[in-house]
C-alpha positions as CSV (number, residue, x, y, z in Angstrom):
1,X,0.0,0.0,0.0
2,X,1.5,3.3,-1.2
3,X,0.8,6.5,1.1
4,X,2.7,8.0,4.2
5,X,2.9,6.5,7.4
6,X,0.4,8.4,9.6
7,X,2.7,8.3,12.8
8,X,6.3,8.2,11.3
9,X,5.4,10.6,8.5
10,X,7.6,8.3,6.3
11,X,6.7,7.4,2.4
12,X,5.6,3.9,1.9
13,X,6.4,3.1,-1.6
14,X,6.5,-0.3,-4.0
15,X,8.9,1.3,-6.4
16,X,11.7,0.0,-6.2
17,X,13.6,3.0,-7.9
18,X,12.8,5.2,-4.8
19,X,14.3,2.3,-2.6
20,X,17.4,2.0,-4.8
21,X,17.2,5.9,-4.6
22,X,17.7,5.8,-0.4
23,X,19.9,3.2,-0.2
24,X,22.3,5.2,-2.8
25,X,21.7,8.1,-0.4
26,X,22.1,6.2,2.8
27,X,25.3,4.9,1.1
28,X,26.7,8.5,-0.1
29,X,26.3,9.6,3.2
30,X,28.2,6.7,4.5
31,X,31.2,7.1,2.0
32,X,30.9,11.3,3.1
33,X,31.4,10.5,6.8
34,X,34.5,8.1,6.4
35,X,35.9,10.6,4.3
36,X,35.6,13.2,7.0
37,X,36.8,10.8,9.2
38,X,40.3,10.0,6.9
39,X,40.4,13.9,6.5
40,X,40.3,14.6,9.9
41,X,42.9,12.0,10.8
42,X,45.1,12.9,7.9
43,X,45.2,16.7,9.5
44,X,46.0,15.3,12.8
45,X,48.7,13.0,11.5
46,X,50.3,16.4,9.5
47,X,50.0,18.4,12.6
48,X,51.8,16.1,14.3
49,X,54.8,15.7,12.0
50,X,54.7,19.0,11.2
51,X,55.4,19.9,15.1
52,X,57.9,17.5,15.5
53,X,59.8,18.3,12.7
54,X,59.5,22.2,13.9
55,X,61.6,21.4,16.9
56,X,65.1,22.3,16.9
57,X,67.5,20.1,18.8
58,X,68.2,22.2,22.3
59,X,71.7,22.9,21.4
60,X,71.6,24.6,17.9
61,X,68.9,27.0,19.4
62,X,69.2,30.7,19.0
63,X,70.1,32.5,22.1
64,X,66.4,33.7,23.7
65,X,66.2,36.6,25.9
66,X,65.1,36.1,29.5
67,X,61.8,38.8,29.5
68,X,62.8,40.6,32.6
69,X,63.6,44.3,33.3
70,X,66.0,43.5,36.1
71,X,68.4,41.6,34.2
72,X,69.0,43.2,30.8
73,X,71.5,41.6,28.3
74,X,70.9,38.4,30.2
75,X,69.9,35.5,27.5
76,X,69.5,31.8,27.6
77,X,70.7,29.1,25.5
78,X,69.7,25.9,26.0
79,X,69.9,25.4,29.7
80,X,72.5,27.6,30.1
81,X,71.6,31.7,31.1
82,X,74.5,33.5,30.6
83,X,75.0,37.2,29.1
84,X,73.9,38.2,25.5
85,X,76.2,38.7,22.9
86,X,77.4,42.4,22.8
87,X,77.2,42.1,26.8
88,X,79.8,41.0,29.2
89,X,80.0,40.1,33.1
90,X,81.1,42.5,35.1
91,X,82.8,41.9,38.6
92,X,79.2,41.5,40.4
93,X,78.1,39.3,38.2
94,X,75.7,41.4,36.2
95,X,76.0,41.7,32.5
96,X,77.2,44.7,31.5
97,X,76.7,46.3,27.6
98,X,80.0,46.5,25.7
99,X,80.8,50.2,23.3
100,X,83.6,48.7,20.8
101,X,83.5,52.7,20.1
102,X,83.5,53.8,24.4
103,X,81.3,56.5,25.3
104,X,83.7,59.6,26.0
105,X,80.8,61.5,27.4
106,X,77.9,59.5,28.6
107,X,77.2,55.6,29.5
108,X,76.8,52.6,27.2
109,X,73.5,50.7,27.9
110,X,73.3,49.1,25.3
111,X,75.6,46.9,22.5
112,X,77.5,50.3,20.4
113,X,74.6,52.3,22.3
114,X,75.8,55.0,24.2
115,X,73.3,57.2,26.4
116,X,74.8,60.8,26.3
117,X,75.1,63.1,29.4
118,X,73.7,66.4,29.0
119,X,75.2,68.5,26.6
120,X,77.2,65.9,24.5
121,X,75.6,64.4,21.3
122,X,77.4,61.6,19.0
123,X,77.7,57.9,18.6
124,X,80.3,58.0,21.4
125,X,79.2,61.2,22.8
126,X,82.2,63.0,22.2
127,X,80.8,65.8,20.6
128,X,79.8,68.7,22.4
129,X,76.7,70.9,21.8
C-alpha cells in the first residue's frame, strides 16, 4: 500500500527506484562520513609531524632573551643563562653592555649604544653641543 505513514510521516512506496534511490543516499552519506573521518585523521597525523619536525635540537637553538627588566643583556641558550652577545659580566656578576666605540661622554647601555650626558651628542658622545 503506497501512502505515508500516519505516525512516522515516512513514504511507503513499492517502487523499487525510490528504494534503490535511499539506499544510494544512505550509502553516499556513509562514504561522506569516512571521508571526513580520513580527513580529519590525515590533518591530525600532519599536525603532528609538522610539530615534531619544527623542533630544533636544544643545542643549535638561538640565544632567547630572559623577558625581565632587572636583568637586561641576560639570554638563555639551551639550559644555560648567561649574558647576550654584545654584553659582558662584570665583577658583580651582572651583565654589562660593551661600546667597541667607548662613550667619551655619557654611558653605554646598550651593544655600540651610548646614552649621552647632558650636553654631549654623537655615537660615542664625544661631541659637544
Amino acid at each position: 500500500r503506497d501512502g505515508v505513514n500516519s505516525t512516522t510521516g515516512i513514504l511507503r512506496t513499492k517502487d523499487s527506484n525510490s528504494t534503490q534511490l535511499l539506499r544510494k543516499k544512505r550509502l553516499y552519506l556513509q562514504v561522506l562520513r569516512l571521508d571526513m573521518w580520513l580527513l580529519l585523521w590525515i590533518t591530525l597525523l600532519a599536525l603532528c609531524f609538522t610539530s615534531a619536525a619544527g623542533r630544533i635540537p636544544e643545542s643549535s637553538r638561538n640565544r632567547r632573551l630572559i623577558p625581565s627588566l632587572l636583568t637586561p643583556g641576560l639570554c638563555r641558550y639551551g639550559t644555560r643563562t648567561e649574558c647576550c652577545y654584545g654584553w659582558k659580566q662584570n665583577s658583580k656578576g651582572q651583565c654589562e653592555a660593551i661600546c667597541e666605540q667607548g662613550c667619551k661622554h655619557g654611558e653605554c647601555v646598550g651593544p655600540n649604544k651610548c646614552k649621552c650626558f647632558p650636553g654631549f651628542t654623537g655615537n660615542s658622545c664625544s661631541q659637544g653641543m
